[in-house]
C-alpha positions as CSV (number, residue, x, y, z in Angstrom):
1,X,3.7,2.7,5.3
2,X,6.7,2.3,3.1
3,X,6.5,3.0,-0.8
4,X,8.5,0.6,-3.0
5,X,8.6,3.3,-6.2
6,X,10.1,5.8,-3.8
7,X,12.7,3.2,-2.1
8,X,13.5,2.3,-5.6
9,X,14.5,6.2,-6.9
10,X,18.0,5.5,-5.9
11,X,18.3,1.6,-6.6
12,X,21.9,1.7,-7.4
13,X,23.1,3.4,-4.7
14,X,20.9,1.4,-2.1
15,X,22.1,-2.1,-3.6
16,X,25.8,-1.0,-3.2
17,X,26.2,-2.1,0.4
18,X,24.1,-5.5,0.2
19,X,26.3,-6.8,-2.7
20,X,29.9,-5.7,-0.3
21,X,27.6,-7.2,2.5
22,X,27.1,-10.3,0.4
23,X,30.0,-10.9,-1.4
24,X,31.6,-12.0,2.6
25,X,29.6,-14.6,2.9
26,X,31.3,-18.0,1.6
27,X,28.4,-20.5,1.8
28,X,28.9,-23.0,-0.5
29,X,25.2,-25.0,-1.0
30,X,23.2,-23.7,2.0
31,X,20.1,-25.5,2.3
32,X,17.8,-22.5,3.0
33,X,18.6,-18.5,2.8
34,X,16.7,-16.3,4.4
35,X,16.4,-12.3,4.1
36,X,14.9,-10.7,6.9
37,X,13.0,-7.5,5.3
38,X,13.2,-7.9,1.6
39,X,12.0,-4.9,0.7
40,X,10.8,-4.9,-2.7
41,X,12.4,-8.3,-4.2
42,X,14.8,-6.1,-5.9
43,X,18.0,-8.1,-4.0
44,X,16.2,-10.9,-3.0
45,X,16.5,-12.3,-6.6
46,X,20.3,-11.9,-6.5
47,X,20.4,-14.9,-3.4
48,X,18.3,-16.5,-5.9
49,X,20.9,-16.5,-8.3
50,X,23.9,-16.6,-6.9
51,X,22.6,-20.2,-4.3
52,X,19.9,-21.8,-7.1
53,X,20.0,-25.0,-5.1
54,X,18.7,-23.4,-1.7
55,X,15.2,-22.6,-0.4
56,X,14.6,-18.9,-0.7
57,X,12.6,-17.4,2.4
58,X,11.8,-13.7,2.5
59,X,9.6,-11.7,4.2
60,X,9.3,-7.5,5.0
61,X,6.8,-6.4,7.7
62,X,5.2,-3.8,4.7
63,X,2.6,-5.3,3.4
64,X,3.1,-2.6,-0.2
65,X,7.0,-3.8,0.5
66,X,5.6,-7.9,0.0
67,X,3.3,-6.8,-2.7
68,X,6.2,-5.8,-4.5
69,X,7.9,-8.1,-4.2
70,X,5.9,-10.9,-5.1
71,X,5.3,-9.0,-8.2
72,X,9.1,-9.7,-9.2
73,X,7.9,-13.6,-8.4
74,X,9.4,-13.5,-4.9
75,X,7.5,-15.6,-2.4
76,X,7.9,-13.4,0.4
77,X,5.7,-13.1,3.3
78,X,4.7,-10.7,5.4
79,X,6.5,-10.9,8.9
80,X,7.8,-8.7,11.9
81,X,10.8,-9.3,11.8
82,X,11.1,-9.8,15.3
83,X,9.1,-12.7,15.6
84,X,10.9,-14.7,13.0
85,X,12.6,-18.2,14.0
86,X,15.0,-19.9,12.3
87,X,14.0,-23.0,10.8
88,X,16.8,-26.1,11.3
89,X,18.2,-25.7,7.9
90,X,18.7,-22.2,8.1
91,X,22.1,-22.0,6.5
92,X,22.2,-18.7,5.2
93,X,20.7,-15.1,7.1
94,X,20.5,-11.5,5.4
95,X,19.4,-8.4,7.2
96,X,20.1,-5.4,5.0
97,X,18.9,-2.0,6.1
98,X,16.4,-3.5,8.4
99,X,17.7,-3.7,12.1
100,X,18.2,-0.1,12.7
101,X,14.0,0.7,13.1
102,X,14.3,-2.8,15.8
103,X,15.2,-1.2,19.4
104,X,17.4,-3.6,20.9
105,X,18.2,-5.9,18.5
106,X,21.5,-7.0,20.1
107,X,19.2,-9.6,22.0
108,X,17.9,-10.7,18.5
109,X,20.9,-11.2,17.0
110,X,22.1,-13.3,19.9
111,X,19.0,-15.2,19.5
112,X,19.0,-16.1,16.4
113,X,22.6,-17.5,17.2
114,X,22.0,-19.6,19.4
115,X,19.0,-21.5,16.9
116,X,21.2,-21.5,14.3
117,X,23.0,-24.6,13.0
118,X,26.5,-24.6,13.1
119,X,28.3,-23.4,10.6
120,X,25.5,-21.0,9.5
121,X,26.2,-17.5,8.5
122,X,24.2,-14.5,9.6
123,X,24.9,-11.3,7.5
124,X,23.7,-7.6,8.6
125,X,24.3,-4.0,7.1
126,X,22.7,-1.0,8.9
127,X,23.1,3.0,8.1
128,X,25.6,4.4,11.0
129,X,24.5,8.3,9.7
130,X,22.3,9.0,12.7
131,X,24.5,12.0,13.4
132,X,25.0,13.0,9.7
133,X,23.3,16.7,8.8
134,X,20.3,14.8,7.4
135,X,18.7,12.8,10.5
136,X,19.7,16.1,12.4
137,X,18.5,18.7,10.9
138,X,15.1,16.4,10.5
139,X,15.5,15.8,14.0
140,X,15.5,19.3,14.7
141,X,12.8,20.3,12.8
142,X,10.9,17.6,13.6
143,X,11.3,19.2,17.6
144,X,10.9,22.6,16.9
145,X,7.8,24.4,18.4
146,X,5.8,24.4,14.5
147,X,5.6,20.7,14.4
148,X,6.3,18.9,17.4
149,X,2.3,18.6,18.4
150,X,1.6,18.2,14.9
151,X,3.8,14.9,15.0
152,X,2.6,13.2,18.4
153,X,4.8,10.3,19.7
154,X,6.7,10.0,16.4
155,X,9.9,8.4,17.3
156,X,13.1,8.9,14.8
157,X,16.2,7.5,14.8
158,X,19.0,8.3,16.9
159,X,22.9,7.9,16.4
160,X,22.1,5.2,19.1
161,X,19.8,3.1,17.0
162,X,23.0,0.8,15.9
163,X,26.0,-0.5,17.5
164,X,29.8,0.7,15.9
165,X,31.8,-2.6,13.8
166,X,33.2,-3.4,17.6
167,X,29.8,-3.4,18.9
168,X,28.4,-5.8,17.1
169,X,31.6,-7.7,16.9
170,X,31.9,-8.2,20.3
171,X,28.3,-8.8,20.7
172,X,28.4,-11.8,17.7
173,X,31.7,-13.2,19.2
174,X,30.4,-13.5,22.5
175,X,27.4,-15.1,21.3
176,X,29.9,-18.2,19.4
177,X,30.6,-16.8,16.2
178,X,33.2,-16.0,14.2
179,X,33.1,-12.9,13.2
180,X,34.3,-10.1,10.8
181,X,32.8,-6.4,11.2
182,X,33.7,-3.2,9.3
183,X,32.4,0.1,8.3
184,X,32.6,2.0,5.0
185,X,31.4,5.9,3.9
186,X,30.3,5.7,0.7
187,X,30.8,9.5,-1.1
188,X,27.3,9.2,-3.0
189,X,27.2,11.3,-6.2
190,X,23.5,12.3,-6.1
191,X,21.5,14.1,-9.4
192,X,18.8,16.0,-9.5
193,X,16.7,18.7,-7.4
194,X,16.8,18.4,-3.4
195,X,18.5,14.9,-3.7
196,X,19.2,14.4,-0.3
197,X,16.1,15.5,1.0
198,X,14.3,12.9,-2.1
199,X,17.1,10.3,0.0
200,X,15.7,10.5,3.0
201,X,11.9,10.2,1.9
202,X,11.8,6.6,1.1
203,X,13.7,6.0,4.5
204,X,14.0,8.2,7.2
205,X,11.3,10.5,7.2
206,X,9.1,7.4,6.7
207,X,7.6,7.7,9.9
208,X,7.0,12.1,10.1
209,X,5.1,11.0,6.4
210,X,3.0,8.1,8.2
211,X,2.2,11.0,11.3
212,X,0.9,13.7,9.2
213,X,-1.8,14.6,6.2
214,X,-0.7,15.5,2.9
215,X,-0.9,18.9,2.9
216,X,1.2,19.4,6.4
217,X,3.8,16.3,4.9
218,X,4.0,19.0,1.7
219,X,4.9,22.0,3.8
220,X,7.2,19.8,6.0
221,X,9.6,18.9,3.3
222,X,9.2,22.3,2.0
223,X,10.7,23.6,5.4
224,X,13.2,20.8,5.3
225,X,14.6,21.8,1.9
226,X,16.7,24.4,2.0
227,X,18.1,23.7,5.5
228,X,19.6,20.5,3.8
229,X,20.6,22.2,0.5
230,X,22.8,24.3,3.0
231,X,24.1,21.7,4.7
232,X,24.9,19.4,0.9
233,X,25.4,22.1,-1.5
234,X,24.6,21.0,-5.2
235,X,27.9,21.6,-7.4
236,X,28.1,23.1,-10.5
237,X,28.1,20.2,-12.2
238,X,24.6,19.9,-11.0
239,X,25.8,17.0,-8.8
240,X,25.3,16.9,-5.0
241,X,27.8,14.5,-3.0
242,X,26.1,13.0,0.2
243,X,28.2,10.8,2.1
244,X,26.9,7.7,3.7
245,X,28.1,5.5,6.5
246,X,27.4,1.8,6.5
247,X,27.8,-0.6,9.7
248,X,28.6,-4.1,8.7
249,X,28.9,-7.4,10.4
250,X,29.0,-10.8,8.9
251,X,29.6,-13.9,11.3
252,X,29.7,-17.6,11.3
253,X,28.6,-19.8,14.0
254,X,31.0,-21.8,15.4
């Protein structure tokens, strides 16, 4: 279960890559623009704005995710997004933040290619920090003796849970695109107490907080703390930096 308020602590930071993502995109007057996992409807109202003229389809497969976004008057639906199909005016396609929790979504990308008209663009951002000190040390935890009956099956992310820029690159240009793939660290400047380990609430440790009760989620992040205040020490300032890589890829079919 995802929580919107939580996703939305660090709104700023989290809309930075979708706008870079975005702002690559030169569609004109596309007919229809879809994003794949909306979220809250936070950035689905910028596509609103910035294409007027097109028909706005969004859709997130959390149901509290629709919810909120429907309460910013976003018409989105609620939809796995592997079982999505472009429609035949499907000009314009967004997946920010979404495709790293899909296991193999190489083959969906090359899908959705091949329905796509021509000359449609199809725009994806994904976190590359699966090897950072956050998603480790969680990792780690998450495997030690203490917990790891406690949490079941609970599957997190690895650092193979997205491709590199080449990856995908390779992958879109093979598939008849155009394409143009990058990646960029973004130094966050993060306030407050145990930012990093706040970070990581809304997204990555979404699935250990679905696998346990409250009290044993409470003592969790309590043991999680200080190993990640180690690892991103909070400056005098009061500030904690916590850098952040971001996989991009934005092609156009050919």
């Amino acid at each position: 279960m995802w929580d919107p308020t939580k996703y939305l602590d660090f709104a700023d930071h989290r809309s930075r890559p979708f706008f870079d993502l975005i702002g690559r995109i030169s569609a004109e007057s596309p007919r229809r623009v879809v994003d794949l996992g909306c979220g809250p409807g936070n950035l689905t109202a910028a596509l609103a704005r910035r294409w007027p003229s097109a028909v706005l389809e969004a859709s997130d497969s959390s149901p509290e995710m629709v919810s909120a976004a429907r309460e910013r008057g976003i018409d989105a639906t609620v939809l796995d997004v592997r079982e999505w199909q472009p429609a035949a005016d499907t000009d314009v396609v967004v997946t920010n933040a979404v495709l790293q929790w899909v296991p193999g979504h190489d083959e969906l990308l090359a899908r959705w290619v091949k329905h796509l008209p021509h000359g449609a663009w199809l725009a994806c951002q994904v976190p590359g920090n699966f090897d950072a000190p956050s998603h480790v040390r969680t990792r780690q935890l998450a495997a030690s003796d203490a917990w790891r009956d406690r949490l079941g099956p609970v599957v997190l992310r690895e650092d193979d849970a997205v491709l590199d820029p080449a990856g995908y690159a390779a992958l879109l240009t093979d598939a008849g695109c155009e394409v143009d793939a990058w990646e960029t660290t973004y130094l966050q400047r993060l306030t407050g107490d145990d930012p990093v380990l706040e970070w990581i609430t809304g997204t990555a440790l979404r699935p250990i907080r679905n696998a346990l009760p409250d009290d044993d989620w409470h003592r969790f992040r309590a043991e999680l703390a200080p190993t990640l205040r180690a690892e991103y020490p909070q400056r005098a300032d009061g500030t904690t930096w916590f850098p952040f890589r971001r996989v991009f890829a934005v092609a156009r079919v050919a």
